[in-house]
C-alpha positions in Angstrom: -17.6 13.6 5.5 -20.1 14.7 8.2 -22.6 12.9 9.8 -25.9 12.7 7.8 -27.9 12.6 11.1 -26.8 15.2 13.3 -24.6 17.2 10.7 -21.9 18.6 13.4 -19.2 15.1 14.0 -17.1 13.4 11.5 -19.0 10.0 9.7 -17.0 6.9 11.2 -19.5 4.5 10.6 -20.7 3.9 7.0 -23.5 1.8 5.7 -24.3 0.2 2.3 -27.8 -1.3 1.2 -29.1 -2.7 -1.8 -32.8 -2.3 -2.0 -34.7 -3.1 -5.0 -31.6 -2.4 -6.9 -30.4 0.9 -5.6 -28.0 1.3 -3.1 -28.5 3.1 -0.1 -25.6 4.8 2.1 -25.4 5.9 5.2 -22.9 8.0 6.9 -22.9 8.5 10.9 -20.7 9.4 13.6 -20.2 7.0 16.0 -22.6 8.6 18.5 -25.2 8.6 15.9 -24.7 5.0 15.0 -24.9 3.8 18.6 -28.2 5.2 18.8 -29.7 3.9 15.7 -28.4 0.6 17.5 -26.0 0.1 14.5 -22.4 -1.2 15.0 -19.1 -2.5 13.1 -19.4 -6.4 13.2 -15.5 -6.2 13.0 -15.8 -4.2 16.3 -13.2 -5.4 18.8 -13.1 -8.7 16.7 -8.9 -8.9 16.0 -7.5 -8.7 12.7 -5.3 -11.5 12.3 -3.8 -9.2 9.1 -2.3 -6.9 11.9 -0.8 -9.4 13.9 1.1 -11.1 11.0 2.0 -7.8 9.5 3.1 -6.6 13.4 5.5 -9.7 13.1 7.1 -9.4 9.8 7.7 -5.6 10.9 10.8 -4.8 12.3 10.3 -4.4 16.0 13.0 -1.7 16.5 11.2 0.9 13.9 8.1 0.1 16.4 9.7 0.6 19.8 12.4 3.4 18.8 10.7 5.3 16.3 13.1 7.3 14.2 11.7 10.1 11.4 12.2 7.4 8.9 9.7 5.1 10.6 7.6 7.7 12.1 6.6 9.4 9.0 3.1 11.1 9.2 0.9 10.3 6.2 0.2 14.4 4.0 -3.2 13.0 3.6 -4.9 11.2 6.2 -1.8 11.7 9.3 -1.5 7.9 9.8 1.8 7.2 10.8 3.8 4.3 10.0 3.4 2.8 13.5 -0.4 3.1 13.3 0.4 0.7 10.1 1.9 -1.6 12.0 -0.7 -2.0 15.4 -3.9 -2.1 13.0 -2.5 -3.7 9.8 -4.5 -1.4 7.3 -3.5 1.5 5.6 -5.5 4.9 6.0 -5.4 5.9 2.4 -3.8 5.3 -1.8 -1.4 8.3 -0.1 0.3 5.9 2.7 1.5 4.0 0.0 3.5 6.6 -1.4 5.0 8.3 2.0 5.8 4.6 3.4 7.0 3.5 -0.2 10.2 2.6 1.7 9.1 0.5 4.8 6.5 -1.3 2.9 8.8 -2.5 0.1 11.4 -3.8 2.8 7.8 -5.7 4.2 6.9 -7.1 0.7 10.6 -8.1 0.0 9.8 -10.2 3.5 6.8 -11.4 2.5 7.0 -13.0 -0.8 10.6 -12.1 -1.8 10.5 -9.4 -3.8 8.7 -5.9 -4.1 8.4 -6.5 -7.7 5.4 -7.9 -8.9 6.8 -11.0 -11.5 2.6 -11.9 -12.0 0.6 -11.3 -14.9 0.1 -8.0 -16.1 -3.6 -7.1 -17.0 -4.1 -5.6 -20.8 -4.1 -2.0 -20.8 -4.9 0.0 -24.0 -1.5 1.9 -25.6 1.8 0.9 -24.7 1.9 1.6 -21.0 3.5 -1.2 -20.1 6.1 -1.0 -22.8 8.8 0.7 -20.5 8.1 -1.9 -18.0 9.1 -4.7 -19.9 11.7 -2.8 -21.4 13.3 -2.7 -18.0 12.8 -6.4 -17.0 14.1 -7.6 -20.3 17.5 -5.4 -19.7 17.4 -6.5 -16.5 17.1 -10.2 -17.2 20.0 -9.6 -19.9 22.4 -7.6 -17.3 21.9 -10.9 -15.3 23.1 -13.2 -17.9 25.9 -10.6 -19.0 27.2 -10.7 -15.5 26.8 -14.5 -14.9 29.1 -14.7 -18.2 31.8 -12.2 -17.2 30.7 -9.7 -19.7 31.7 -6.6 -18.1 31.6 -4.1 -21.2 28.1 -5.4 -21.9 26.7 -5.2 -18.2 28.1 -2.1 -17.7 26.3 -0.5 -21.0 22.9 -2.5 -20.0 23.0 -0.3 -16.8 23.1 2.5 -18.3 20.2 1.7 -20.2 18.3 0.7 -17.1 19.1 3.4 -15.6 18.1 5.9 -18.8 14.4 3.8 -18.6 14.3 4.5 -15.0 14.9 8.4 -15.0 12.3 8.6 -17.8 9.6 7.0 -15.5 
């Protein structure tokens, strides 16, 4: 999005205001904003996100970065070690192209990269595969734990049928 001011640089800066119940935007480029006397208040504030998120990364994808770990976001060119120094992601696309590195963070996080939360109600059965597949998996659990082979071995299968049909 160009600036709205001077039409030529990229908007960096963004503005939202409610005034008698519309909202008003702005869009400038940095330049623009700077002379408008507007700034970011989070401007060289630290983002404490970031630094946790630096420490639960794996410090060797950091300093050696491999192609793995030094992927460049299709969308928005973020790379995964941009991730990791501002603790943000540029756009709903980094989650897809760093699907890997960020489940391995989650799993750090809270244990898991699978959410076990509510689920919120959504109209149809689009949840109904999802289920599907914990309930198996929770049975393949207890069909192992009890030395049922035959039965584990047929409830991946099934697992595996769900996944492929995702």
């Amino acid at each position: 999005m160009l600036c709205q001011n001077c039409g030529k640089k990229e908007a960096t800066v963004h503005l939202t205001q409610v005034v008698n119940d519309e909202k008003v935007e702005l869009h400038l480029c940095r330049e623009c904003a700077e002379k408008k006397r507007f700034h970011t208040p989070f401007e060289g504030v630290p983002f404490p996100l970031a630094e946790f998120l630096a420490s639960m990364l794996d410090q060797s994808l950091i300093e050696k970065p491999s192609k793995v770990s030094d992927k460049k976001c299709s969308t928005c060119g973020m790379r995964f070690s941009d991730f990791s120094k501002i603790g943000r992601l540029g756009c709903g696309n980094c989650y897809v192209t760093f699907r890997s590195q960020l489940n391995d963070l989650l799993r750090k996080i809270h244990g898991s990269s699978q959410h076990r939360g509510g689920v919120p109600f959504t109209p149809g059965d689009v949840m109904k595969p999802l289920r599907e597949e914990r309930k198996l998996q929770e049975e393949l659990k207890k069909a192992i734990q009890e030395e049922n082979f035959e039965k584990a071995a047929q409830l991946r299968d099934q697992i595996k049928a769900l996944s492929n049909k995702k």
